[in-house]
VEXLORO-161122 format. One record per residue (C-alpha): residue in three letters; x, y, z. Coordinates in nm, 4 decimals. Layout:
BEGIN
+---------+----------+----------+----------+
| residuo |       px |       py |       pz |
+---------+----------+----------+----------+
|     ALA |        X |        Y |        Z |
...
+---------+----------+----------+----------+
% end
This chain:
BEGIN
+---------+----------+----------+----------+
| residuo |       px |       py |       pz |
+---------+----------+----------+----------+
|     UNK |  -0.5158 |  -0.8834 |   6.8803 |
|     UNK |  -0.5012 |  -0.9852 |   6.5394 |
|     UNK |  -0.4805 |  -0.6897 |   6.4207 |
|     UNK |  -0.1683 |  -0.5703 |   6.5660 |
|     UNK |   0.1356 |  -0.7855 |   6.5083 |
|     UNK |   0.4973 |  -0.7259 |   6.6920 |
|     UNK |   0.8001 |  -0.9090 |   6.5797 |
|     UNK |   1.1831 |  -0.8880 |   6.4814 |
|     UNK |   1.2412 |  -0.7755 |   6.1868 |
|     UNK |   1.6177 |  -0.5802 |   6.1302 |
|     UNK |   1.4803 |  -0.4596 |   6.4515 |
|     UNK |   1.1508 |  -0.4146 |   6.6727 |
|     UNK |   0.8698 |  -0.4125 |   6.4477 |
|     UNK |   0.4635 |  -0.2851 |   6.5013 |
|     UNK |   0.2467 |  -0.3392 |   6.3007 |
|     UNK |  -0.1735 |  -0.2586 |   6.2075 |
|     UNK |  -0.3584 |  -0.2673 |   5.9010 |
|     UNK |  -0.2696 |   0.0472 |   5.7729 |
|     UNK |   0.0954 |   0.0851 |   5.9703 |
|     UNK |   0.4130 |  -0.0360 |   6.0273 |
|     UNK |   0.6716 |   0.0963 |   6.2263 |
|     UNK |   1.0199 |   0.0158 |   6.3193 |
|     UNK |   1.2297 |   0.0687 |   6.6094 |
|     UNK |   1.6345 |   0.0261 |   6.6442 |
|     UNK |   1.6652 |  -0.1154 |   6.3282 |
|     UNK |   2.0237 |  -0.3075 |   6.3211 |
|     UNK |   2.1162 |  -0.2240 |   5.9979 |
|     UNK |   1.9718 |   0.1399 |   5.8637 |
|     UNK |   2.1071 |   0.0258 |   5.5168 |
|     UNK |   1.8549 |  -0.2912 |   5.4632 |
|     UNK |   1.5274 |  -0.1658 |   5.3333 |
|     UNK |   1.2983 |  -0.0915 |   5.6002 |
|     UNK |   0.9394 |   0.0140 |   5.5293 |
|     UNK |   0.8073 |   0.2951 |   5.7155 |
|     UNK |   0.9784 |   0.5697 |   6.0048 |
|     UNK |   1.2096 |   0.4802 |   6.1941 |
|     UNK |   1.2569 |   0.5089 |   6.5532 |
|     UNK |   1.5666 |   0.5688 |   6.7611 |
|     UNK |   1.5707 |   0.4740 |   7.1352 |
|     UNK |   1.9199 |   0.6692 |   7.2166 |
|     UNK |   2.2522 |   0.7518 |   7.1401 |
|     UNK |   2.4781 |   0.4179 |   7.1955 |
|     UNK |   2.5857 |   0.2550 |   6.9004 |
|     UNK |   2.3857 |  -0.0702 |   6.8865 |
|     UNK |   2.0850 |   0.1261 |   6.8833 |
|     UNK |   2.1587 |   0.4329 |   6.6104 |
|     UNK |   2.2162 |   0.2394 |   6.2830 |
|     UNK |   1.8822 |   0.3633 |   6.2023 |
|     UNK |   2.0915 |   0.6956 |   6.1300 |
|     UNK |   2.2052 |   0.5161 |   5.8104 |
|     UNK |   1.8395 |   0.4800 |   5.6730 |
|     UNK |   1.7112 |   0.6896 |   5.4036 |
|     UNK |   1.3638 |   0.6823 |   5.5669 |
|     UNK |   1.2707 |   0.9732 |   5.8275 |
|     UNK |   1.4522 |   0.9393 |   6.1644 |
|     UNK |   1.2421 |   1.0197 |   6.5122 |
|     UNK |   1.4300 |   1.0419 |   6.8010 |
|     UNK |   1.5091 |   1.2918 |   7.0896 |
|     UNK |   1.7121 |   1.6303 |   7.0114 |
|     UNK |   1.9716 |   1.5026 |   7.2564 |
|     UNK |   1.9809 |   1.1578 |   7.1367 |
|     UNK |   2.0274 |   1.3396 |   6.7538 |
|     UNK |   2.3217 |   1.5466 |   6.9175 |
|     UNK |   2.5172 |   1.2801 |   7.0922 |
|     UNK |   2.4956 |   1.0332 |   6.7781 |
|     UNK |   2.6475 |   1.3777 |   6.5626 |
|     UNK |   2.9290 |   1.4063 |   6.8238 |
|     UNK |   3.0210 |   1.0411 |   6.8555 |
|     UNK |   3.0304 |   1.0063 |   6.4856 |
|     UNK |   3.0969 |   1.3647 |   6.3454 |
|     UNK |   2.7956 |   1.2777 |   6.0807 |
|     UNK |   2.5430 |   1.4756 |   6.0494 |
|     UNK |   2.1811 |   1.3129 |   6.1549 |
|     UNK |   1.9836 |   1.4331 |   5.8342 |
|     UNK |   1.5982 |   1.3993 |   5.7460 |
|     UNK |   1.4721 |   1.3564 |   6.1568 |
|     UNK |   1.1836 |   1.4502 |   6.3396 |
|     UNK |   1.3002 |   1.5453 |   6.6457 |
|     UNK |   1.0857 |   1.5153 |   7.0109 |
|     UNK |   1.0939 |   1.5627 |   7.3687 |
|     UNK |   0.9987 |   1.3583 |   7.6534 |
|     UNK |   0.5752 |   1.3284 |   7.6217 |
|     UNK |   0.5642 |   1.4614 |   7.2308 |
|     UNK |   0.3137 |   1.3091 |   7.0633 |
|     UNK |   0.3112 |   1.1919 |   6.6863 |
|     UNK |   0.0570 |   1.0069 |   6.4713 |
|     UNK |   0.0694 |   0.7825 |   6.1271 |
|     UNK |  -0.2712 |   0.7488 |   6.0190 |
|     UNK |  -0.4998 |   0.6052 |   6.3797 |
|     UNK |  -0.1595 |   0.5034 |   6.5502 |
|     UNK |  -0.0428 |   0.7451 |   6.7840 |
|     UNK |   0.3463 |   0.7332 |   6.9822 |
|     UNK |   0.4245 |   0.9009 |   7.2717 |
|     UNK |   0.8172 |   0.9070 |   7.4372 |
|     UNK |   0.8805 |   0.8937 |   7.7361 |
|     UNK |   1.2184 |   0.8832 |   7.9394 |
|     UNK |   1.3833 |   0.5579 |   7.9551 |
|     UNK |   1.6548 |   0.6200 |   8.2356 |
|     UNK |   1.9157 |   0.4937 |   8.0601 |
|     UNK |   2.1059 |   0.7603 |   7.9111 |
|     UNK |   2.0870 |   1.1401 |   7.7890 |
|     UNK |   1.7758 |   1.1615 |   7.5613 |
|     UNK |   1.7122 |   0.7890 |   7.6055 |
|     UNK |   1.3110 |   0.7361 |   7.5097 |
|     UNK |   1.0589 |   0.4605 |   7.5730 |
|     UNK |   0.7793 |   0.4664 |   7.2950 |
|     UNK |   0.4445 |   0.4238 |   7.3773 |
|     UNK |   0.2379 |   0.2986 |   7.0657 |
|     UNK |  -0.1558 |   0.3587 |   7.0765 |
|     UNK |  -0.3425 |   0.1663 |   6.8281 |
|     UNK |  -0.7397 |   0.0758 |   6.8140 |
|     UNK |  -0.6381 |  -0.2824 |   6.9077 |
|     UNK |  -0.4159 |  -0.2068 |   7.2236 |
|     UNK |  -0.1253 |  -0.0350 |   7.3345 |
|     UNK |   0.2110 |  -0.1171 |   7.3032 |
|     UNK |   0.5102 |  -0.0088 |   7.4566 |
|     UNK |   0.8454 |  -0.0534 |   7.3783 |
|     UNK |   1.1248 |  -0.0149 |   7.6594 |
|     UNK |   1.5031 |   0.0176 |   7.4722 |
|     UNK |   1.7409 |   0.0148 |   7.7003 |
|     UNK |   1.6054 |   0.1427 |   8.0529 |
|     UNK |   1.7056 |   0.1788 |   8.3985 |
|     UNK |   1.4503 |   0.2034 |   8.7237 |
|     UNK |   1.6800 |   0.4229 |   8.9446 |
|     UNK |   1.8204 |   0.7796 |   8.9651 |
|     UNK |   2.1889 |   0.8735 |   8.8818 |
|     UNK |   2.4043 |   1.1704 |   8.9132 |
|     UNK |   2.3296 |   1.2421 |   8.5448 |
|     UNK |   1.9603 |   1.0396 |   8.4444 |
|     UNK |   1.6367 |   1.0318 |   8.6277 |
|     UNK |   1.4334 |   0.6911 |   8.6536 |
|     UNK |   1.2577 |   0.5377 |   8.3830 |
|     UNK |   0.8727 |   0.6367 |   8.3164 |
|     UNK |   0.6278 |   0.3819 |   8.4121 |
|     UNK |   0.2989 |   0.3808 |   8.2045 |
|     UNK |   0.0386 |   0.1029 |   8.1387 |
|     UNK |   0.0038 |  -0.1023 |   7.8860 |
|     UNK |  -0.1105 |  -0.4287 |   7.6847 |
|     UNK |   0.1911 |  -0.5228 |   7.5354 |
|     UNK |   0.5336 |  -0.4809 |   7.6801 |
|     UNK |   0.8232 |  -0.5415 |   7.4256 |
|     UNK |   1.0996 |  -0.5120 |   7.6808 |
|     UNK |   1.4964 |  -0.5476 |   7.6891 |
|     UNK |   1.6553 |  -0.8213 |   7.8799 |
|     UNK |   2.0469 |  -0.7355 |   7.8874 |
|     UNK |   2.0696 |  -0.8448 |   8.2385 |
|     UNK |   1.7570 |  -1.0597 |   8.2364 |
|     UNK |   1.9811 |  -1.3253 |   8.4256 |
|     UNK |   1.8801 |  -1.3406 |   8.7906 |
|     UNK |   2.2628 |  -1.3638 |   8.8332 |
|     UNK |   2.2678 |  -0.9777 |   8.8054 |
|     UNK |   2.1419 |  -0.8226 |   9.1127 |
|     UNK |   2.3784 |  -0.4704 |   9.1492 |
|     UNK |   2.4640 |  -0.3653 |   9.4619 |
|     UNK |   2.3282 |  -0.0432 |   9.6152 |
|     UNK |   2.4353 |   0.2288 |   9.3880 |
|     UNK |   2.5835 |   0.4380 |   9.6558 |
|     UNK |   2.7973 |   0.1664 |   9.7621 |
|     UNK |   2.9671 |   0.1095 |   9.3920 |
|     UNK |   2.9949 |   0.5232 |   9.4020 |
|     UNK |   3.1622 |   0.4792 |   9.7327 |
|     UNK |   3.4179 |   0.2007 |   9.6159 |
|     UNK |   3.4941 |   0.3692 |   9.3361 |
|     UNK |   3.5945 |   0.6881 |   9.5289 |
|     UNK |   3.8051 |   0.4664 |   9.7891 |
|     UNK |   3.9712 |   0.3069 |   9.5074 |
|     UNK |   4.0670 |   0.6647 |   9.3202 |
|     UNK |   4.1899 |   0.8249 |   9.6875 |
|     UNK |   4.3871 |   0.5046 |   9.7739 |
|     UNK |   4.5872 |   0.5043 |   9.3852 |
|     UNK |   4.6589 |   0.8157 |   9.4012 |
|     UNK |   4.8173 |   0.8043 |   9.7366 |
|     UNK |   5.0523 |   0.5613 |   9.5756 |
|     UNK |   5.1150 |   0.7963 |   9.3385 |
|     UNK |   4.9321 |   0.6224 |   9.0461 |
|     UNK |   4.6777 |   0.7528 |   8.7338 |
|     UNK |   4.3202 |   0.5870 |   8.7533 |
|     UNK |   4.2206 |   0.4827 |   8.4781 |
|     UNK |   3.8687 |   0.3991 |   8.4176 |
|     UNK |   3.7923 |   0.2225 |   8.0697 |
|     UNK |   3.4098 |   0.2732 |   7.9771 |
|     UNK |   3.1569 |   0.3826 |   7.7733 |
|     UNK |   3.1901 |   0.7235 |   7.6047 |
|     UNK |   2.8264 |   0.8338 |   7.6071 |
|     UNK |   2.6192 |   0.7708 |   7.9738 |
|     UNK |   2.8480 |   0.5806 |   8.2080 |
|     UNK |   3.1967 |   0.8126 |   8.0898 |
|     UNK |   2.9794 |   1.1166 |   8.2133 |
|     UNK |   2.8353 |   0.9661 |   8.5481 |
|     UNK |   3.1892 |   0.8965 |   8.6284 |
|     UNK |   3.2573 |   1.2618 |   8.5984 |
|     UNK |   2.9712 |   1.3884 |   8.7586 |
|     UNK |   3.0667 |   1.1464 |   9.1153 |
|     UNK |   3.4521 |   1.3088 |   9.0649 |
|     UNK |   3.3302 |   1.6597 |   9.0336 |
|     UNK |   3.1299 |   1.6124 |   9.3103 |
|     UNK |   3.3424 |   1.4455 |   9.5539 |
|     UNK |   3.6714 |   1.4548 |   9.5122 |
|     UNK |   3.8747 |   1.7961 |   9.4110 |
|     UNK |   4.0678 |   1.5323 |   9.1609 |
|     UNK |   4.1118 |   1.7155 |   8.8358 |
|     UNK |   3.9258 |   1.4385 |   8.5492 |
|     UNK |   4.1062 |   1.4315 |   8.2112 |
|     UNK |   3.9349 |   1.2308 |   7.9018 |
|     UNK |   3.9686 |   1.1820 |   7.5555 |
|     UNK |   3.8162 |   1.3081 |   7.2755 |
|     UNK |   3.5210 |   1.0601 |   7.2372 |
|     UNK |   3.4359 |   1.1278 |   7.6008 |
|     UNK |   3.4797 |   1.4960 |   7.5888 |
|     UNK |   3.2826 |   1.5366 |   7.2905 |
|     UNK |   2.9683 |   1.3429 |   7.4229 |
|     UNK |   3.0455 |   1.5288 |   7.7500 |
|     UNK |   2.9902 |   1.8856 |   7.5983 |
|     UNK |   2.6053 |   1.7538 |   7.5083 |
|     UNK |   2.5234 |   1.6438 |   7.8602 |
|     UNK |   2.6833 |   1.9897 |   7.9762 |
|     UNK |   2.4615 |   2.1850 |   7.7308 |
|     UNK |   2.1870 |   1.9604 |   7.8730 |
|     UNK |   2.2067 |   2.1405 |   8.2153 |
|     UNK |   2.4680 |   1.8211 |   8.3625 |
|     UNK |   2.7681 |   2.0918 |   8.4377 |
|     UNK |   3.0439 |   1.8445 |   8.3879 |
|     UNK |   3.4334 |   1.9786 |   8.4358 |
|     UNK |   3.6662 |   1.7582 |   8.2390 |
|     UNK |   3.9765 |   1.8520 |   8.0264 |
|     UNK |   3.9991 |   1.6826 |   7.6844 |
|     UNK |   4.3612 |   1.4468 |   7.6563 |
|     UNK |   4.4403 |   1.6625 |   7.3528 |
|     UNK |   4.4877 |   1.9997 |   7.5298 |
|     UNK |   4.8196 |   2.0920 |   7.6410 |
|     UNK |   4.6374 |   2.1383 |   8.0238 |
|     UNK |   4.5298 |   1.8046 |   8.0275 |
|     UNK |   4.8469 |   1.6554 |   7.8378 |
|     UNK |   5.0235 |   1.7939 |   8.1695 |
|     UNK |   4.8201 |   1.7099 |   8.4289 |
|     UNK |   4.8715 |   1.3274 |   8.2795 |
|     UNK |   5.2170 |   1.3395 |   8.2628 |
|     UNK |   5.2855 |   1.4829 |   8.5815 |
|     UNK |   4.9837 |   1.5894 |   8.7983 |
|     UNK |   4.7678 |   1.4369 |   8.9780 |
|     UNK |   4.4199 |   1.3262 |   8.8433 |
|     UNK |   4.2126 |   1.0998 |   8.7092 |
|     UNK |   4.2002 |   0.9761 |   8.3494 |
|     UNK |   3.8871 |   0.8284 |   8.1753 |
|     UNK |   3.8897 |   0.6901 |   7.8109 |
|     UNK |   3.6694 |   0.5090 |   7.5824 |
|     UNK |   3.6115 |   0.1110 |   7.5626 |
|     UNK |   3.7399 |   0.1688 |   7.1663 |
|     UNK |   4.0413 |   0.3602 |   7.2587 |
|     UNK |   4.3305 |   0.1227 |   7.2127 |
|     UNK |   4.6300 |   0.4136 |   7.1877 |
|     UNK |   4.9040 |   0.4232 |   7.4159 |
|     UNK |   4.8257 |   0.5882 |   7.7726 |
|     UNK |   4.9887 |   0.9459 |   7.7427 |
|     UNK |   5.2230 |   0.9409 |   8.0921 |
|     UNK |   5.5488 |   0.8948 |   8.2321 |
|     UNK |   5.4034 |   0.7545 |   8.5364 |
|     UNK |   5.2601 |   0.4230 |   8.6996 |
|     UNK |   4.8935 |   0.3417 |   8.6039 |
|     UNK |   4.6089 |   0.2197 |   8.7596 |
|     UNK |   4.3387 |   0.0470 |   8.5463 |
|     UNK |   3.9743 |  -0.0286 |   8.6398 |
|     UNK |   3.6577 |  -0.0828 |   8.4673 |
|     UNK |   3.3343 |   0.0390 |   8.4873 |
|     UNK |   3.0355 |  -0.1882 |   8.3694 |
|     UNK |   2.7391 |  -0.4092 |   8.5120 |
|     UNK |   2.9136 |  -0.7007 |   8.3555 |
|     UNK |   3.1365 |  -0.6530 |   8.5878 |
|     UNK |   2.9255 |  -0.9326 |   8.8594 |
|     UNK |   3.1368 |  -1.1869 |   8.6804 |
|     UNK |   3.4414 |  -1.0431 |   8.7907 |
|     UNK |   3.4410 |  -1.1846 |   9.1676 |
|     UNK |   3.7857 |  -1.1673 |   9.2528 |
|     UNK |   3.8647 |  -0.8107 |   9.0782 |
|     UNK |   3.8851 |  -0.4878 |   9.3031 |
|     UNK |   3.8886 |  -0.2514 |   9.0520 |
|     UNK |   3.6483 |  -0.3236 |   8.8244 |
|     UNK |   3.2933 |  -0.2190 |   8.9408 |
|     UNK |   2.9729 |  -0.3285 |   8.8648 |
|     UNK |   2.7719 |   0.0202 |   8.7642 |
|     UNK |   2.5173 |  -0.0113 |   8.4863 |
|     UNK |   2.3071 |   0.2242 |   8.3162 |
|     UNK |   2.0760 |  -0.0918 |   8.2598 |
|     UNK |   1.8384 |  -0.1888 |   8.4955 |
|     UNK |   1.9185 |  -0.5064 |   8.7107 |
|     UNK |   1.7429 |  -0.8418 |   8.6789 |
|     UNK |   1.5375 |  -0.7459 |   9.0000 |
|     UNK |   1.4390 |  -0.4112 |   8.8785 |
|     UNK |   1.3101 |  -0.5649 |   8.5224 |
|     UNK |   1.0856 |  -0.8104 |   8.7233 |
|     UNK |   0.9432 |  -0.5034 |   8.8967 |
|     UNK |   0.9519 |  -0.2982 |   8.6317 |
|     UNK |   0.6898 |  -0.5293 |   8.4463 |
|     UNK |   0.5087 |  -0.5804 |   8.7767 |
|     UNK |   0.4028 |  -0.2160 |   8.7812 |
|     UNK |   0.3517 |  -0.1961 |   8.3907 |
|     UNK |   0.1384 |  -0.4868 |   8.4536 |
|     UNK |   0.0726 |  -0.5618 |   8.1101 |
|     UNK |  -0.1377 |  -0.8798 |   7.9462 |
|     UNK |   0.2166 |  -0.9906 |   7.7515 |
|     UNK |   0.5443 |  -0.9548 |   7.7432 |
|     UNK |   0.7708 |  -0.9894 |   7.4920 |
|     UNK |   1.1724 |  -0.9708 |   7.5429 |
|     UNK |   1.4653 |  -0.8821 |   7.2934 |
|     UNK |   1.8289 |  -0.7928 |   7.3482 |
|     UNK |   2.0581 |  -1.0211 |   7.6254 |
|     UNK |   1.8866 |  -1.3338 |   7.8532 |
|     UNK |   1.5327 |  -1.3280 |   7.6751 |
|     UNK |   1.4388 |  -1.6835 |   7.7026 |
|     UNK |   1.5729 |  -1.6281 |   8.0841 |
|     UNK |   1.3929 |  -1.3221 |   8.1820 |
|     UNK |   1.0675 |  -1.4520 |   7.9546 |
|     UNK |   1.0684 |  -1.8003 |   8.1900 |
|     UNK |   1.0912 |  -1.6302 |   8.5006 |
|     UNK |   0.8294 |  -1.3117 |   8.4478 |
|     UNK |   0.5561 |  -1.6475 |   8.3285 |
|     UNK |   0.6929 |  -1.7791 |   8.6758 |
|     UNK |   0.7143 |  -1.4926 |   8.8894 |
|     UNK |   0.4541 |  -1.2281 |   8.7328 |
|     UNK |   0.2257 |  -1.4956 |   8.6196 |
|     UNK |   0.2288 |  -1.2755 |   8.2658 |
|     UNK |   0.2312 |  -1.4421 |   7.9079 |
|     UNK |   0.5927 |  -1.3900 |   7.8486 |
|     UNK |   0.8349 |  -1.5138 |   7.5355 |
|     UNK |   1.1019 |  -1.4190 |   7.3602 |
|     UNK |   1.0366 |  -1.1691 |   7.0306 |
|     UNK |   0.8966 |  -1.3626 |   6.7302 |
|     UNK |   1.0570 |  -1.3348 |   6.4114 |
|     UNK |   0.8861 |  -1.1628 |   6.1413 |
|     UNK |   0.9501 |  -1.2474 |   5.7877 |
|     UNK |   0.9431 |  -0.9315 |   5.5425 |
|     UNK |   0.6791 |  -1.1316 |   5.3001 |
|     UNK |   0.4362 |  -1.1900 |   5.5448 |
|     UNK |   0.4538 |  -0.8665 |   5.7512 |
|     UNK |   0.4004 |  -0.6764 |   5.3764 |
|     UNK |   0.0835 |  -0.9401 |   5.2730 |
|     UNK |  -0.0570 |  -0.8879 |   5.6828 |
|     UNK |  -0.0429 |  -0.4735 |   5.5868 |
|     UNK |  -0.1777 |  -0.5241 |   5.2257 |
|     UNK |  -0.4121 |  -0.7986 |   5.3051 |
+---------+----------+----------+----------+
% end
């Protein structure tokens, strides 16, 4: 396909004759030629917000990148979940990613083959995301943030059910669980498995709560209490319920009583000796990412983000699929390849 080029460049780069387009750019103030597309709403993915160029990217990913920020997402294209849009004979399609709210997968159709492009994406069903689309291609550019076979998650239900143990039993010692996280996707799946089961009021701070209105606008009825109201100010000084706050929020905790920490992240495998820190991803696991490109069943794969050498080795081993790492693209020769 020599005609169609995909690379790094400041972020995932496609290419034809007459078009190039970038995707999760790392930093929106370099020059980037072209649109730019924005996977979702977690902050090593939106500093395409920064670019002067137009912005395409879901309504809800737009939204949550306003309220974690409190900038306003100017000069965007905004589309749902199977939207089409075309530059000249290229035509991209989103689709839903599983990861978070709004989260897209872009499918690139060119006259030399079809591309997709996964961001982050995960293969199973959560209280607040469906699964990830699956649609054929030639070319998967794929992330590998737990490309290590190392990370095989337990059976979701069975972190949700440790988790709830591990609330039930601190607060029968008369403790505050705490559960440090991300504010946008895992903050609000947290909320959803305490609203539905436990009657444990859930108090969270203001990065949380904000991202939290935009999934409850989004038909995910969440019930929280934001750390800065004078309810929720109460309930953690003297009540009983459960606190959650942000992985940047390094302020004091605000209650007179004994804490309980835990954390909430995939990374969480390493941790084999911890009881209160569990291993719940939005990502999908190293197994689902082999299947994942078993049922895309594509002629190559290319990997970015996390263990791409890793996950590139084993899909040539166990998919039998040309796999590597992204290529670096230099700006010189990705401008002469469009002129030329």
């Amino acid at each position: 396909m020599k005609d169609l080029q995909v690379g790094w460049n400041n972020g995932i780069v496609v290419s034809t004759r007459n078009v190039l387009l970038t995707f999760d750019p790392q930093n929106g103030k370099k020059a980037i030629s072209g649109s730019v597309f924005i996977s979702h709403a977690h902050n090593d993915h939106t500093k395409g917000f920064d670019s002067k160029n137009r912005k395409i990217a879901t309504q809800e990913t737009c939204e949550l990148y306003e309220a974690k920020t409190r900038m306003k997402a100017d000069n965007k294209k905004v589309l749902s979940y199977s939207d089409k849009i075309s530059f000249d004979d290229v035509e991209i399609i989103l689709h839903d990613a599983g990861h978070i709210l709004g989260s897209a997968q872009f499918q690139i159709r060119t006259p030399f083959g079809t591309v997709i492009y996964t961001g982050d994406i995960n293969l199973l069903e959560t209280l607040t995301t469906k699964s990830a689309s699956i649609t054929d291609c030639d070319i998967l550019i794929m992330e590998a943030t737990y490309g290590d076979p190392l990370y095989a998650f337990p059976e979701r239900e069975d972190t949700y059910s440790n988790i709830i143990s591990w609330v039930i039993r601190q607060i029968r010692e008369n403790h505050v669980p705490i559960f440090q996280l991300y504010s946008v996707g895992k903050a609000q799946e947290i909320i959803a498995l305490l609203n539905d089961f436990t009657n444990l009021p859930v108090v969270v701070d203001s990065p949380i709560a904000r991202a939290s209105h935009i999934y409850s606008k989004y038909n995910h009825k969440l019930v929280f209490l934001d750390s800065v109201e004078e309810e929720g100010q109460e309930l953690l000084r003297h009540g009983n319920c459960a606190y959650l706050i942000s992985n940047a929020n390094n302020s004091t905790i605000p209650t007179e009583r004994k804490v309980a920490r835990s954390v909430v992240t995939g990374w969480a495998l390493r941790f084999k000796t911890s009881n209160s820190a569990f291993p719940l991803s939005s990502h999908a696991d190293y197994p689902h990412l082999i299947d994942y490109v078993k049922e895309v069943n594509p002629s190559r794969v290319y990997t970015c983000f996390g263990s791409s050498g890793l996950l590139a080795q084993h899909i040539r081993k166990e998919c039998k699929i040309a796999a590597q790492p992204l290529p670096t693209m230099e700006q010189t020769s990705l401008m002469n390849f469009i002129q030329g």
